[in-house]
N, C-alpha and C positions, 0 to 999 in steps of 0.2 A: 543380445538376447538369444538364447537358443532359441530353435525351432520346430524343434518335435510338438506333434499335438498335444502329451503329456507336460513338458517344459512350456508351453505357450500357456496354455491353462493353468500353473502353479503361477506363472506370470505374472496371468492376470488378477487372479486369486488374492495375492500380496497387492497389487494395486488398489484392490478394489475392498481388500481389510482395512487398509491407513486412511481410505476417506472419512471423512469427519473426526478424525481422531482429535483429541482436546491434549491442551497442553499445561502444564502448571508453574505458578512464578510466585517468587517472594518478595512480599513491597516493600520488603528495605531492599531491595536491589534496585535502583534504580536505572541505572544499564541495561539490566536485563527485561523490565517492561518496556524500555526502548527498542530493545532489538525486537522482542513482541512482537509490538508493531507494525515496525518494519517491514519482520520476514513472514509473522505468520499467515496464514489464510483468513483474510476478512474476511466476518459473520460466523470465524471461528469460536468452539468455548479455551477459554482460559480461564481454568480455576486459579484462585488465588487463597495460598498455602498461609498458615499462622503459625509463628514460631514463637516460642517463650521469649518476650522482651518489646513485644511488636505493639503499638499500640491500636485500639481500636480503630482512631481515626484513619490510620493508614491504609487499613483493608478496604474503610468505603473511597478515599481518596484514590487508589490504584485502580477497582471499581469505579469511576468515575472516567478517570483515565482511557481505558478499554475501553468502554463502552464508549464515548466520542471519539475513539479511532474505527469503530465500526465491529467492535467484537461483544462476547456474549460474555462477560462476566461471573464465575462461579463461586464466592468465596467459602471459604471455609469457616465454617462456625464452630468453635469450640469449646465445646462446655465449660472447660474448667478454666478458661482464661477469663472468664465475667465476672464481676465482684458483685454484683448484684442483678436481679431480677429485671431494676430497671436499666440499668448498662448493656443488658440483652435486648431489653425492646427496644430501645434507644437505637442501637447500632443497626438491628437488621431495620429499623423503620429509615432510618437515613441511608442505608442499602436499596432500601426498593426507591425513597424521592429521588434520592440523588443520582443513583445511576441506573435504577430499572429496572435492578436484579429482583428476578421473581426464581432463578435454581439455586438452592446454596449446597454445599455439601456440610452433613451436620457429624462430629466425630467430637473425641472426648477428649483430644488436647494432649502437647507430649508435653503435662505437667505433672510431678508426683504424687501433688494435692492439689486440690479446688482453690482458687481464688475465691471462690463463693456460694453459692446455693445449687451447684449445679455439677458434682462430681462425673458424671456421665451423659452422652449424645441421648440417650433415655430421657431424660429428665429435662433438656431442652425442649425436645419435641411435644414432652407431658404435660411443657407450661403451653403449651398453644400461641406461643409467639409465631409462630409460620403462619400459621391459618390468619390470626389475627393481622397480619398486615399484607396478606397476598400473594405469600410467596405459592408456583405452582407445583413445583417439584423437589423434595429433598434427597438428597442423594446421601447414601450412610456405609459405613467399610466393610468389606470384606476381606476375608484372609484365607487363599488359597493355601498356606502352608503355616496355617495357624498363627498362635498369639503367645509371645513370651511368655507373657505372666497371666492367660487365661487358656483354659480347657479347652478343647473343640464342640466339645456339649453345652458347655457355658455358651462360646460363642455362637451357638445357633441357636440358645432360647433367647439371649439379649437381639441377635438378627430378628425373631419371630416377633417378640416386645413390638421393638420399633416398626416395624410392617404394618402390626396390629393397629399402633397408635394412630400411624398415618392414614392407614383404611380408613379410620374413624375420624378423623379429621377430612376424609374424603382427599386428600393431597396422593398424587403420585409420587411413588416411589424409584430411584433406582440405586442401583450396588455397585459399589465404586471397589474395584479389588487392592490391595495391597500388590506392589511389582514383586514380581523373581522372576528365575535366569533360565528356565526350562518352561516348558509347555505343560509337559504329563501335569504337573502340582496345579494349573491353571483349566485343563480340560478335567481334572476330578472335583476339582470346586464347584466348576459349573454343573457336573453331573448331580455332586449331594445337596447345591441347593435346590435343583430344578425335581429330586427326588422327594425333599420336604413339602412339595408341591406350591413354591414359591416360582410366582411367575414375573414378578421385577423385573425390568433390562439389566443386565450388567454389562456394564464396563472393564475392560479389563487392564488391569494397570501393568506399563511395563516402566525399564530405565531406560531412560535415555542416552546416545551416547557420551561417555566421559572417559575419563582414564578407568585403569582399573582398580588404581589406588581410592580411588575418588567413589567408586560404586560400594568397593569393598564396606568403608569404611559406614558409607551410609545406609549398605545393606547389614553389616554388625548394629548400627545404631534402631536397625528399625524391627531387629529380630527374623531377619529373615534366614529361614532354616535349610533344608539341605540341599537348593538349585546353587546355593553361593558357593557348593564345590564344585560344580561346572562352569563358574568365573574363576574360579583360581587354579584348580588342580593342573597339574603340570606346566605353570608357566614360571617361567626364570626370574629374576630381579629387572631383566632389562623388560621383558614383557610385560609385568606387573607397571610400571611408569606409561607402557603404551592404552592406547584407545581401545574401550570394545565399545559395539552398536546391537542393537536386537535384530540385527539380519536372521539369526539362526532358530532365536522362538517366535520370531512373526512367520518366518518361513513354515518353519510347525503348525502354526496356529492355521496359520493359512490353508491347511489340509485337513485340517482336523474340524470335524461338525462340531462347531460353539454353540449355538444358538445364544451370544453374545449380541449385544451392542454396536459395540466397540472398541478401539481402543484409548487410554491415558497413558499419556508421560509424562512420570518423574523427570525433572531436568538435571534438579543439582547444580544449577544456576549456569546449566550451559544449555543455557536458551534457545540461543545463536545457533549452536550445534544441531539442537535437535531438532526449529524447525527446519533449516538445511537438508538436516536429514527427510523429514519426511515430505520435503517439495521435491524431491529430486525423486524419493521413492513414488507420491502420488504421480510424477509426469513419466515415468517407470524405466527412470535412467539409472539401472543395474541390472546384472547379469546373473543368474544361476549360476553356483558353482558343483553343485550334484554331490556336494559335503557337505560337514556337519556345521559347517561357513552358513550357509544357505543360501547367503545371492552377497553379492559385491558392488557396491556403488561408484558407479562409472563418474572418474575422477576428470 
């Protein structure tokens, strides 16, 4: 650890961003709520992610899981994977018996179509399934560097919608970001929503570390736009197979006035890795590197 008054203070800054950060897993992995467990910080959140093919029950059984190893459960609810009305109450009501989840995060599912009555995280919320069974907090997406196949004005009257609807359900809100690989795209997110005069926590989403093949691939998949030339530009065939970490946009972040939450990890099913990662970063075993690195994990 350097020791300049400057360097001690960005130090501690990075330390003291990664506490409470939440981490996220997919319940057909069963490995990976294993290491969960294991490694992460009990009374931690661990959102649990939906993927086209997953079935209901698995989200509240993983949820159930977590939650008797002493963590906080967050799963994701997604609109379009319901076939019906009552498959949505259904699910989140044996979410709150079964495991106690009162935060879910509500999003619209990476399906091309609805399974059922419910094309959009809008239209979940508008059936009043939350309020109706207790959940306190719904957590909904954001997209510091936008949305594939939606406008940036589109995405902030659909942000304003769902606020709206939750106000009036009296339910808290907060704003779960989409990850990318630079800070700027993340500190002007927070700036244009807290301009709309939206005062939500958010959360900020980063990845976790993995190869780079492995980020690339699921930063193409999820549209993430121009910080994914600062994961690849100039690195070889042999670099591209190795490992990157978000040493260099937390270390940004860390200096930059958020007025953020916190932060979430994408894992990409390297669970293991990432809380690794951030046990070693919260007990502040790395180093500043005074580059564009930003600090190095003392191996």
């Amino acid at each position: 650890m350097a020791g300049s008054p400057t360097e001690t203070a960005l130090h501690a800054a990075v330390v003291a961003l990664v506490q409470g950060a939440s981490l996220e897993l997919m319940p057909r992995d069963k490995a990976a709520v294993d290491r969960a467990i294991e490694k992460a910080v009990p009374g931690s959140e661990v959102y649990i992610a939906r993927v086209p093919g997953d079935a209901h029950g698995a989200t509240v059984a993983t949820a159930v899981l977590l939650r008797k190893a002493g963590f906080e459960p967050i799963p994701h609810v997604g609109a379009r994977y319901f076939e019906s009305a009552a498959a949505l109450d259904d699910t989140v009501a044996r979410l709150v018996g079964e495991a106690g989840v009162d935060k879910v995060l509500c999003i619209a599912g990476d399906l091309d179509h609805a399974e059922g009555p419910f094309p959009a995280s809008t239209d979940v919320i508008a059936s009043g399934v939350f309020a109706k069974n207790g959940i306190k907090r719904v957590g909904i997406a954001g997209y510091p560097e936008g949305h594939g196949k939606i406008e940036l004005p589109v995405l902030a009257e659909h942000m304003g919608k769902k606020l709206d609807l939750l106000a009036q359900q009296k339910i808290p809100a907060l704003i779960v970001s989409q990850f990318c690989f630079e800070a700027a795209p993340i500190v002007d997110f927070v700036k244009r929503v807290r301009a709309r005069d939206v005062h939500a926590p958010i959360r900020i989403g980063l990845a976790g570390p993995a190869s780079i093949t492995t980020l690339t691939r699921f930063a193409i998949r999820c549209g993430i736009g121009n910080s994914l030339r600062a994961l690849t530009s100039g690195r070889g065939i042999t670099r591209l197979l190795s490992e990157a970490g978000p040493e260099a946009v937390v270390t940004a972040l860390a200096q930059a006035t958020l007025g953020a939450e916190g932060l979430h990890f994408y894992t990409f099913g390297g669970v293991s890795k990432a809380a690794d990662w951030l046990n070693a970063v919260r007990a502040g075993k790395f180093d500043l590197t005074g580059d564009e690195a930003g600090f190095r994990i003392r191996r």
